[in-house]
C-alpha positions as CSV (number, residue, x, y, z in Angstrom):
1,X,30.4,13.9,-5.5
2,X,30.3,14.8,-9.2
3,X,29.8,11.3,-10.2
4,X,27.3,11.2,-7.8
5,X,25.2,14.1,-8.8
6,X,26.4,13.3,-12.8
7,X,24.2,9.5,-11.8
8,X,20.8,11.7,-11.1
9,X,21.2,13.4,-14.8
10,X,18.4,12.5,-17.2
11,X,19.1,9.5,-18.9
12,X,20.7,9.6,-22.4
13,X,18.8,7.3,-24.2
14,X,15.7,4.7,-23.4
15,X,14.8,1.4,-24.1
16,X,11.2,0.7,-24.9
17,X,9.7,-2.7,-24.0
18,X,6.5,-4.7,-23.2
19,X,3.3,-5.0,-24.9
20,X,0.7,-3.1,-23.4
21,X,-1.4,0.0,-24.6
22,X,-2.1,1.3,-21.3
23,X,0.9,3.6,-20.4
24,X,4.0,3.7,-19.6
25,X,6.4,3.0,-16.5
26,X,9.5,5.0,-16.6
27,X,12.2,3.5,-14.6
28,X,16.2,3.9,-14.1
29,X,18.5,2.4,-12.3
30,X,20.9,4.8,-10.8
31,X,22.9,2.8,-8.1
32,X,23.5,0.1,-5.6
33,X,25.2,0.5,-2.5
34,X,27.2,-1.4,0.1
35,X,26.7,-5.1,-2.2
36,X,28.3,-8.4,-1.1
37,X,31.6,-9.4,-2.9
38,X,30.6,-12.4,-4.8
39,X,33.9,-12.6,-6.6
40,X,34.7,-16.6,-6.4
41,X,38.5,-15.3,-5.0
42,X,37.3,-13.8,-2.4
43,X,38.4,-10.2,-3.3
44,X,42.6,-11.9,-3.1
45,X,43.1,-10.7,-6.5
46,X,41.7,-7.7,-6.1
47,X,38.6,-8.6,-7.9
48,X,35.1,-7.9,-6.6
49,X,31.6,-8.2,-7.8
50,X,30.5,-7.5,-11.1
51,X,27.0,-6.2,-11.0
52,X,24.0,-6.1,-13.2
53,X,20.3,-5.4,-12.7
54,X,17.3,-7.3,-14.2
55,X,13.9,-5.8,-14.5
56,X,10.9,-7.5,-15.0
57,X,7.6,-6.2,-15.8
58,X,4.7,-8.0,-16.8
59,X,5.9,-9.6,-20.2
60,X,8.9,-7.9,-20.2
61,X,12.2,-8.9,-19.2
62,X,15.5,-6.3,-19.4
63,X,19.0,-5.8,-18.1
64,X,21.0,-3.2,-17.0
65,X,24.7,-3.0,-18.5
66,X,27.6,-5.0,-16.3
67,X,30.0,-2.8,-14.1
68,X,33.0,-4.8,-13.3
69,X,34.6,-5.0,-10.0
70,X,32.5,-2.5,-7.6
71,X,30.5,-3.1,-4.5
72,X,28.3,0.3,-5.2
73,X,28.2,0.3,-8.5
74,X,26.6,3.7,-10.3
75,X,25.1,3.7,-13.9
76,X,25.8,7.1,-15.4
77,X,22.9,8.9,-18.0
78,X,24.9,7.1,-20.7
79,X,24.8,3.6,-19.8
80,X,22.0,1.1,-20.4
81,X,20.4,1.5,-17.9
82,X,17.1,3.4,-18.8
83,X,13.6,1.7,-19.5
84,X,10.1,2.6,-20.6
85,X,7.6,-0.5,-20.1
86,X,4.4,-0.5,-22.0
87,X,1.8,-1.2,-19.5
88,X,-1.2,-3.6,-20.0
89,X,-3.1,-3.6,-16.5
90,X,-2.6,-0.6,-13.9
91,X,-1.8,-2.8,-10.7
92,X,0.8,-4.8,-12.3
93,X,3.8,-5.3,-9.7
94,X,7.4,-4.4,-11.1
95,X,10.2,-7.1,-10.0
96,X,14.1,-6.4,-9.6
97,X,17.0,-8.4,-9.0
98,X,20.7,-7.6,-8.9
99,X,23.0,-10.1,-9.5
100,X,26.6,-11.0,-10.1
101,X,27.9,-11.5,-13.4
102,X,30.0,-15.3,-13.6
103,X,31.1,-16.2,-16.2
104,X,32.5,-19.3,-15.2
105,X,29.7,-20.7,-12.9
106,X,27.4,-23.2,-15.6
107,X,24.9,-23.0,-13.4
108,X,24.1,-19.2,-13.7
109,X,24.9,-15.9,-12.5
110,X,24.4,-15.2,-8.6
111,X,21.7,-12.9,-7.1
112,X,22.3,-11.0,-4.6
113,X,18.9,-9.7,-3.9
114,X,15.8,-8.8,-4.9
115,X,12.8,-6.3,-4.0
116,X,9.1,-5.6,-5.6
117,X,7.4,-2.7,-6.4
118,X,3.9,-2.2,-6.0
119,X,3.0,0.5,-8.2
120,X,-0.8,1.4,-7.2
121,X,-0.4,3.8,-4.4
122,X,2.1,6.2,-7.2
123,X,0.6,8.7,-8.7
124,X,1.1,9.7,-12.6
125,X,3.7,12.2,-14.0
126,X,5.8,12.6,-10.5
127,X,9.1,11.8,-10.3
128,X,10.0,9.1,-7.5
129,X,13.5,7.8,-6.4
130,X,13.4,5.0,-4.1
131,X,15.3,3.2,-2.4
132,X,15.2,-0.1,-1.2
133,X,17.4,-2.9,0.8
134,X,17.7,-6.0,-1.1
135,X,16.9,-9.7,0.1
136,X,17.1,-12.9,-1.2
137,X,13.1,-13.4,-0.5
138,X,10.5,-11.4,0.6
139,X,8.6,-14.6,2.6
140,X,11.3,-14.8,5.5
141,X,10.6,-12.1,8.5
142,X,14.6,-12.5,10.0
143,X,16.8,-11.8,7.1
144,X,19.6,-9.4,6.8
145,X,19.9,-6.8,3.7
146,X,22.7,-7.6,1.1
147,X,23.1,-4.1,0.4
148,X,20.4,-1.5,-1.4
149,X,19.2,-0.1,-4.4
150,X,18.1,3.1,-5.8
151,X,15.8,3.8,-8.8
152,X,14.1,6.8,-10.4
153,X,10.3,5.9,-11.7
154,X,7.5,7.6,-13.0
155,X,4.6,6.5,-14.7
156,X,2.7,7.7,-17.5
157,X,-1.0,6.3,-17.3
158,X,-1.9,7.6,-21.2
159,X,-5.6,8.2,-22.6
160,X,-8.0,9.7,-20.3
161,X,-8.6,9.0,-16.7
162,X,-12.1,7.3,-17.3
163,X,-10.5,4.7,-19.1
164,X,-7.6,4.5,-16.7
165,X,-10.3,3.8,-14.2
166,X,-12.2,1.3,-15.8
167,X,-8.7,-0.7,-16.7
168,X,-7.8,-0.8,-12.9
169,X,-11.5,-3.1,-12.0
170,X,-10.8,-5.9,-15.1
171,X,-8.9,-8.5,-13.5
172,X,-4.9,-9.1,-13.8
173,X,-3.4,-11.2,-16.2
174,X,-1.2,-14.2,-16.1
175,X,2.0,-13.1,-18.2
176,X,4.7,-15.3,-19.6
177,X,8.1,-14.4,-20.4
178,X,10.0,-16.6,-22.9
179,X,14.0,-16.3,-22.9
180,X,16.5,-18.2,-25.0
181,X,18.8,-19.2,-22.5
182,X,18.7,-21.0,-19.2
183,X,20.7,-18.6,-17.2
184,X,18.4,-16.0,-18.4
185,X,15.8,-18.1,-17.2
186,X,17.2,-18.5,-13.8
187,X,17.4,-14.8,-13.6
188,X,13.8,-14.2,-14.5
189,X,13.0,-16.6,-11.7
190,X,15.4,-15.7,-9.0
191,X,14.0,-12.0,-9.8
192,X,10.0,-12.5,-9.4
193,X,10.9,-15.7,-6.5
194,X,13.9,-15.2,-4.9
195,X,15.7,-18.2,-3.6
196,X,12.9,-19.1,-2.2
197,X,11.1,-23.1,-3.4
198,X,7.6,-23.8,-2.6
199,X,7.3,-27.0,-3.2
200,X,10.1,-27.7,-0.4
201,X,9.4,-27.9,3.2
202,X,11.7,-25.3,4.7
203,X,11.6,-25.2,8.7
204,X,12.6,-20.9,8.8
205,X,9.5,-20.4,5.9
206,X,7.6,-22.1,8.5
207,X,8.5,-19.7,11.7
208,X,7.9,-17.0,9.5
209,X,4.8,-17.8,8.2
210,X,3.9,-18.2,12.0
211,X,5.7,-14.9,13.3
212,X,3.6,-13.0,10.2
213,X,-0.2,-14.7,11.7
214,X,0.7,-13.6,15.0
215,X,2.1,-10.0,14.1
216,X,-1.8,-10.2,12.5
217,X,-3.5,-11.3,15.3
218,X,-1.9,-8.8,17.8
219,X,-2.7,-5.6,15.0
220,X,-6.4,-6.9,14.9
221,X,-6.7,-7.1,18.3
222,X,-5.5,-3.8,19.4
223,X,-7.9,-2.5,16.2
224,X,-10.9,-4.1,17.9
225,X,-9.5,-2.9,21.7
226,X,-9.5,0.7,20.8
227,X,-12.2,0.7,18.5
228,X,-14.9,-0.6,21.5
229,X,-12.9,1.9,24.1
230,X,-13.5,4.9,21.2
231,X,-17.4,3.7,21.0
232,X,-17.9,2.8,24.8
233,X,-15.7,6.3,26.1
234,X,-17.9,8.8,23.2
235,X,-14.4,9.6,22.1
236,X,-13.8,11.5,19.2
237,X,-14.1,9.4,15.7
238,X,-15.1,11.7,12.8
239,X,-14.3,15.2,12.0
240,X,-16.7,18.0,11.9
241,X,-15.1,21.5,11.6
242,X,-12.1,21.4,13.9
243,X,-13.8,19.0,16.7
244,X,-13.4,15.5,16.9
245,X,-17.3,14.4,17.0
246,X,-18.5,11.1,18.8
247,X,-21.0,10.1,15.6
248,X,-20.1,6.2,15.6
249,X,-21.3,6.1,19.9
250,X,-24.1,8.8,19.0
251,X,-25.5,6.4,16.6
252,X,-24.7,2.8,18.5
253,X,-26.9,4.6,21.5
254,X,-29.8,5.2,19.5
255,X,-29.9,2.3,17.8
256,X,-29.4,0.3,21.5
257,X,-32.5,2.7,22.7
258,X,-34.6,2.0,20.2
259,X,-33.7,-1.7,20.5
């Protein structure tokens, strides 16, 4: 429990990164729970995975510190683990993946899931911790969770609100992220993607798709159902004091009477 409580403490020290002049996003990553062994043995030596996170923001791409053999891993104050992105547009998106560090796989390091963050509906200078179950991709409805996440974020919009304001209604920009190595690259990927291809027909991707239009359907029809009962029945539809007031069947009946 101390460890525990010692993984909420303020972070020791903070990595600054992107390019923006627009703010700041504060974010840490204090744990991950119940994660997949990915250990190519299997766990028969004891060994289990070796987990890392990687954050990407925009035009900035950052990486937690390895911790070796642990399946809910915890990055104390003092651990890299801490990060303060330099925003550029408001509604920018923030992407994370955790993965497993191999060493010995050429083709790259594993992910084991991935989740993204929209950060428009946050509001400046509070303190969130979230968490989330991770995924592989976000575009398949039947998927199970390969464990969770938990992050502390705040974000610090900087210079007035007017100008805040006027930065959210310019449209978003197409970043690009350049990286050194290939694994790296597969990281960035795997982290704003998942494993999921477009360019490859993929017969669950297409159920999905399907299951999501008719989840739509159904949600727009019960929205125009009880929207014609509210209007037909003079049911309550805005406030006015304390009393629900019919004003949206007051007004379709004069404009019917006068019609």
């Amino acid at each position: 429990e101390e460890v525990i409580a010692a993984t909420y403490s303020p972070s020791k020290q903070w990595i600054e990164c992107g390019s923006g002049s627009h703010g700041r996003v504060y974010v840490e990553i204090l744990h991950c729970d119940k994660l997949p062994n990915c250990d190519a043995g299997g766990g028969l030596a004891g060994n289990k995975t070796n987990a890392f996170v990687n954050i990407v923001y925009e035009d900035a791409a950052v990486q937690t510190d390895v911790l070796q053999n642990c399946l809910s891993p915890l990055w104390l104050p003092w651990t890299k683990r801490a990060f303060a992105f330099n925003r550029t547009h408001p509604l920018s998106s923030m992407y994370i993946g955790v993965f497993h560090y191999d060493v010995v796989n050429p083709l790259g390091h594993q992910g084991i899931g991935r989740i993204a963050i929209n950060l428009q509906q946050m509001r400046a200078h509070h303190d969130y911790i979230l968490k989330y179950n991770l995924h592989h991709s976000s575009v398949y409805s039947n998927r199970t969770p390969n464990g969770s996440i938990t992050v502390r974020l705040r974000i610090d919009p900087g210079g007035s609100e007017k100008a805040f304001l006027l930065q959210t209604i310019q449209p978003l920009c197409q970043f690009e992220i350049n990286v050194k190595k290939r694994k790296t690259q597969a990281i960035v990927k795997y982290t704003c993607y998942g494993h999921h291809v477009e360019d490859k027909f993929d017969i669950n991707l297409l159920k999905s798709q399907a299951n999501e239009m008719m989840e739509l359907l159904q949600d727009v029809q019960y929205v125009v159902v009880d929207a014609t009962k509210s209007l037909i029945f003079w049911r309550g539809q805005v406030m006015l004091g304390k009393a629900d007031f019919p004003l949206y069947s007051l007004l379709a009946y004069i404009f019917c009477a006068y019609v």
